[in-house]
C-alpha positions in Angstrom: 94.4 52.3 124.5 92.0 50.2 126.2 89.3 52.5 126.4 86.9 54.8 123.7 89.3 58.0 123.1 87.5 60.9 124.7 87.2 64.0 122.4 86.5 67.5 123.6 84.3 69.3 121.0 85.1 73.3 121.7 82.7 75.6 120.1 83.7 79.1 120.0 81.2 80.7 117.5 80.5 80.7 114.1 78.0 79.4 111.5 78.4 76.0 112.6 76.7 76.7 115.5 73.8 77.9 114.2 70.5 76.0 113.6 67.1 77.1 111.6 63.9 77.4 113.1 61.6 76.3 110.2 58.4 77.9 112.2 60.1 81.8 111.9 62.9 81.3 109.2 65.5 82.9 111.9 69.0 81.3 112.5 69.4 80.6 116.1 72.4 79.0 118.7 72.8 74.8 118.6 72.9 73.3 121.7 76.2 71.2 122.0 74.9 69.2 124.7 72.1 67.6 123.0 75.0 66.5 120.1 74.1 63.2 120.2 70.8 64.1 119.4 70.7 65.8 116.8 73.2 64.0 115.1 72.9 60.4 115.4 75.8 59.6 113.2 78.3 60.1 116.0 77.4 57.2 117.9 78.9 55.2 115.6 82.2 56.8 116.3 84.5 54.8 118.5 85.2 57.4 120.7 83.8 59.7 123.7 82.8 63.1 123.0 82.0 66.2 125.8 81.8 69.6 124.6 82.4 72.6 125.7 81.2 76.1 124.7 82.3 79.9 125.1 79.1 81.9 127.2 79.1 84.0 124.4 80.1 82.9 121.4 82.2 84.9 119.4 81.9 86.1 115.8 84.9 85.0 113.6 85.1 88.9 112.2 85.6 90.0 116.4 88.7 87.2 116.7 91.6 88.4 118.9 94.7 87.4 120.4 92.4 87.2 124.0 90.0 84.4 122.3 93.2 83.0 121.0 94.5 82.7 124.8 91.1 81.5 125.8 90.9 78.4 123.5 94.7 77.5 124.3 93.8 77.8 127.8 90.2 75.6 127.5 93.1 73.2 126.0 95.3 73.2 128.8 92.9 72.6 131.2 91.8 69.6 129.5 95.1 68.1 128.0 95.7 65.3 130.1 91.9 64.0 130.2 91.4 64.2 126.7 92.6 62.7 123.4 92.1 65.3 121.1 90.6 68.3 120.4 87.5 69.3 117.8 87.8 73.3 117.6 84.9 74.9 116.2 85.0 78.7 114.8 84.0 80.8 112.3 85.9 80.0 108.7 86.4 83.7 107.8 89.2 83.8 110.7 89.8 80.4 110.6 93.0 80.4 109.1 94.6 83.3 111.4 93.3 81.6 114.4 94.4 77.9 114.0 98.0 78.9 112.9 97.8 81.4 115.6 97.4 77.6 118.1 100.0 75.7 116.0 102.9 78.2 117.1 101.0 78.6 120.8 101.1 75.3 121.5 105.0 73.6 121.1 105.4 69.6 121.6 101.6 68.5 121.0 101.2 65.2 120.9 97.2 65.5 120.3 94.7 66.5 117.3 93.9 70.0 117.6 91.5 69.9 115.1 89.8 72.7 113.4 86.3 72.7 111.1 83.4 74.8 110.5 81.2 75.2 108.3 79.5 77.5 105.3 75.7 76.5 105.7 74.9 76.5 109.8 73.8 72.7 110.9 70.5 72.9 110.8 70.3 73.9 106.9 69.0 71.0 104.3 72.3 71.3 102.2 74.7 71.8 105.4 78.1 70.8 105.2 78.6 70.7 108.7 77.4 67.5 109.7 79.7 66.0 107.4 82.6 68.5 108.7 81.7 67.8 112.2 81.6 63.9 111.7 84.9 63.6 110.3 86.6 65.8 112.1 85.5 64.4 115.1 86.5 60.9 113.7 90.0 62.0 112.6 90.9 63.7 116.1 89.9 59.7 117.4 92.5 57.8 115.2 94.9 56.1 116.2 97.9 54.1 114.3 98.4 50.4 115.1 100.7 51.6 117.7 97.8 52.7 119.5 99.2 56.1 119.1 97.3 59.1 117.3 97.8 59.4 113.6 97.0 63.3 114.1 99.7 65.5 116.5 99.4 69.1 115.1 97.1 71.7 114.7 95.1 70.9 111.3 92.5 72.4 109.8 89.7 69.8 107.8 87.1 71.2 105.5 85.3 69.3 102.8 87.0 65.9 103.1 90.4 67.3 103.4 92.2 67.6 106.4 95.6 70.6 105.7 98.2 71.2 108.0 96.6 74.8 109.8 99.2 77.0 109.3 99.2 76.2 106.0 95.6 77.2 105.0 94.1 79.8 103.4 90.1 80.7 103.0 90.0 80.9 99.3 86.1 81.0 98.7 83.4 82.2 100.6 80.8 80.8 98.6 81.5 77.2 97.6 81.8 73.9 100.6 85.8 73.8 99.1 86.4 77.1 101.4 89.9 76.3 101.9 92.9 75.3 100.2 97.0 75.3 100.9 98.7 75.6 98.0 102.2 75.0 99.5 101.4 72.1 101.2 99.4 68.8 99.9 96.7 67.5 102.6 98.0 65.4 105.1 94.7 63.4 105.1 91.6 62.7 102.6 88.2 61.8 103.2 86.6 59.5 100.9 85.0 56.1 101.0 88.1 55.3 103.3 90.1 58.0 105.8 93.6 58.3 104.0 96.3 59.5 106.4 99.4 60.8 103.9 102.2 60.2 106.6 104.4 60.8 105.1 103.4 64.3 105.2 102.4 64.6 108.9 104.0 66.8 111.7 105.7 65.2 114.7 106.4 66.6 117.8 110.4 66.5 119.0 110.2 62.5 121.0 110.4 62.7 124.7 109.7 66.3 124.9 106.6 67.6 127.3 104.1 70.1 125.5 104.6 73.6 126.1 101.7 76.7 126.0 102.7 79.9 125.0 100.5 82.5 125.1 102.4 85.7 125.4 101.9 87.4 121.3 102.5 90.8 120.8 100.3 92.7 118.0 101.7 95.8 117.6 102.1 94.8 113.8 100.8 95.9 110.6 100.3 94.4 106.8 101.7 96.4 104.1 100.0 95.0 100.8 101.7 96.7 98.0 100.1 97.4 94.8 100.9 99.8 91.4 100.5 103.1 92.1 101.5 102.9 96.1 102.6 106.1 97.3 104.9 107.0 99.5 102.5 108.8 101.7 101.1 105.2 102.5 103.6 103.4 103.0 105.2 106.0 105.1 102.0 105.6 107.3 102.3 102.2 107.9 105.9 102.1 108.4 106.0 104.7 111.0 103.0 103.9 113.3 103.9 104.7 116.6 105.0 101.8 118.4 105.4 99.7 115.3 107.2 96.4 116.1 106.7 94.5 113.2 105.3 94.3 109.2 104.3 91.8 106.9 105.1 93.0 103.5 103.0 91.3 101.1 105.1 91.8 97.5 104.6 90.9 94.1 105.7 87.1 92.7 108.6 85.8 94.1 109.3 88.6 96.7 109.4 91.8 94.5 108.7 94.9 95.0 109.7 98.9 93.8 113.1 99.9 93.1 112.4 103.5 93.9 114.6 105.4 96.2 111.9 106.6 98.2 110.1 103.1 99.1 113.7 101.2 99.7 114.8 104.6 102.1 111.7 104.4 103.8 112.3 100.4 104.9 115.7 101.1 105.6 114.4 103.8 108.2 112.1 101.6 109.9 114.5 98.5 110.2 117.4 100.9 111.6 114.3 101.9 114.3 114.1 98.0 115.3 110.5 97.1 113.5 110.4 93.1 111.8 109.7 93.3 108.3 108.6 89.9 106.9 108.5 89.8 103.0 105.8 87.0 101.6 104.3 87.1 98.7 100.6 88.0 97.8 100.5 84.7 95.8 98.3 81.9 97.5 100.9 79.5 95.7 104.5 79.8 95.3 107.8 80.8 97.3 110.3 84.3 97.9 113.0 83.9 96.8 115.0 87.1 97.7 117.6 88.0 94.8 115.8 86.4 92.3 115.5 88.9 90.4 116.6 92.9 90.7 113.7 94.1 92.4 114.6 92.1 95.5 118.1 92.1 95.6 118.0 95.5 97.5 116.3 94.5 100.4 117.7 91.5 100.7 120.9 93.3 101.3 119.2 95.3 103.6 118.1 92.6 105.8 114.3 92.0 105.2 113.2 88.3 107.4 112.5 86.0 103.9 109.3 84.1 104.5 110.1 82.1 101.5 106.4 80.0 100.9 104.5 81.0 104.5 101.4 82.4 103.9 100.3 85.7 105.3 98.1 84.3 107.6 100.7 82.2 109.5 102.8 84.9 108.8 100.6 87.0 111.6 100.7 84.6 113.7 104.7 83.5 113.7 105.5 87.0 114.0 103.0 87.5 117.2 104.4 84.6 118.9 108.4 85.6 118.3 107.5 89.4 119.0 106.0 88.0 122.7 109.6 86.2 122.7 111.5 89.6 122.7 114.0 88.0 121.0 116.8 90.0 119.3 117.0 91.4 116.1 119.1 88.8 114.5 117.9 86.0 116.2 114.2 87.1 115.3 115.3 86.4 111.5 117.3 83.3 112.2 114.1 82.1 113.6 111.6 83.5 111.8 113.0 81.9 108.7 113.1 78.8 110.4 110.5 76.1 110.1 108.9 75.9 113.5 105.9 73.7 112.8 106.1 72.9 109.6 104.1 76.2 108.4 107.6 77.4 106.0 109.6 74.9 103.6 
């Protein structure tokens, strides 16, 4: 590439985005379009940046599968004119949203990268400068191929870029907001950019890049905890319309033995609802039949999400539901690693 890579910032909402004035105290919106401005840092980059903003930004807690459309659309539009992509949202969604984009968008061959940020830009201790500078800078590399080092949908956050649909917001106090415990970072920040390669997602060679954005969220999440009754979970499991569940389960996939609770998924399986069994550990795998207290619905059919986390989870199952896919292709596929969000 002969020319500066050109970088389209998208800002959606979200703390980021959000500046002080230091005459009243009040947070209000940054203006993208004097970026250069107010961060002077960036034109040092070697690459072109343009932004783009929603009208009205949206608030990570009012995310939906509609905004999800919209940014994989603003994306679309842009795809051939622009080498990468810096997406900009709120970090309490974060996670849902970019691994919502990793399954929406098949055969990228780009940086869709997401950051944020937990002070807004304008505060003393920010951390989005930094966020915004390196995120920018990561979406802009390129191998010695001239090719981008970056062709997934990632997710970078105090000097560590993760694979997205492998992230989880862990603390909503501290800069180090996310983590992926299944998953090492594909690339550091430090006094040099570290790329781990040999940990980086590539698209299938010679194949164009495909947007999907038909999801289907007529799905709940069924946490189970002691105690659970069978008036609950019968509520959940028989929601009118009902298409699919994430059960969240104990350790390595487990959950009651009771008659009641195993009946009551047998019922909604027979009816056609997706049941997804992950566990409510950030870290660690299902492993259906490891021990007793799974062994009964593995017989019974129950999708294994071995180490996905629920997050991606939401998102796989939105994007296969809007597949209509059969019941036993569903599972074959579901337990498939699609982009790279399940071992």
């Amino acid at each position: 590439m002969t020319s500066k890579p050109k970088i389209l910032l998208i800002y959606t909402g979200g703390t980021i985005g959000m500046v002080k004035d230091y005459k009243t105290n009040a947070l209000k919106a940054f203006d993208f379009n004097h970026l250069h401005a107010q961060i002077p840092e960036l034109n040092l980059l070697h690459c072109q940046i343009e932004t783009l903003s929603f009208k009205e930004p949206i608030d990570s807690s009012n995310m939906n599968i509609d905004n999800w459309v919209k940014i994989v659309n603003c994306i679309e539009e842009n795809y051939e004119d622009h080498d990468g992509f810096v997406i900009l949202t709120g970090s309490d969604t974060m996670a849902y949203t970019a691994s919502a984009l990793s399954f929406m968008i098949e055969n990228l061959n780009k940086p869709v990268i997401f950051t944020g940020s937990q002070l807004p830009i304008g505060d003393l201790r920010t951390d989005a400068k930094e966020n915004l500078i390196t995120a920018i800078q990561i979406a802009s590399a390129r191998t010695d191929k001239d090719e981008p080092e970056i062709t997934e949908v990632s997710l970078y956050f105090e000097y560590k870029l993760y694979r997205a649909n492998r992230t989880t917001k862990v603390n909503a106090e501290q800069f180090e907001a996310f983590n992926s415990l299944n998953y090492p970072p594909i690339a550091e920040s430090g006094v040099h950019l570290k790329f781990n390669r040999a940990f980086l997602f590539r698209p299938t060679p010679n194949e164009p890049v495909k947007f999907h954005k038909e999801l289907d969220n007529r799905i709940a999440v069924l946490k189970l905890f002691p105690g659970i009754t069978k008036e609950v979970v019968e509520a959940i499991l028989t929601i009118k319309d009902l298409q699919g569940v994430v059960l969240e389960t104990y350790g390595s996939g487990n959950a009651p033995t009771e008659p009641w609770f195993l009946d009551l998924l047998k019922k909604a399986l027979d009816k056609g609802i997706h049941i997804a069994d992950v566990t409510q550990c950030i870290g660690g795998s299902v492993i259906l039949g490891q021990y007793e207290t799974s062994v009964a619905m593995q017989n019974m059919g129950l999708i294994n999400g071995k180490d996905i986390t629920t997050e991606s989870a939401l998102a796989k199952m939105m994007y296969l539901l809007g597949k209509k896919l059969d019941k036993k292709r569903f599972k074959s596929v579901f337990e498939t690693s699609l982009r790279g969000e399940l071992q």
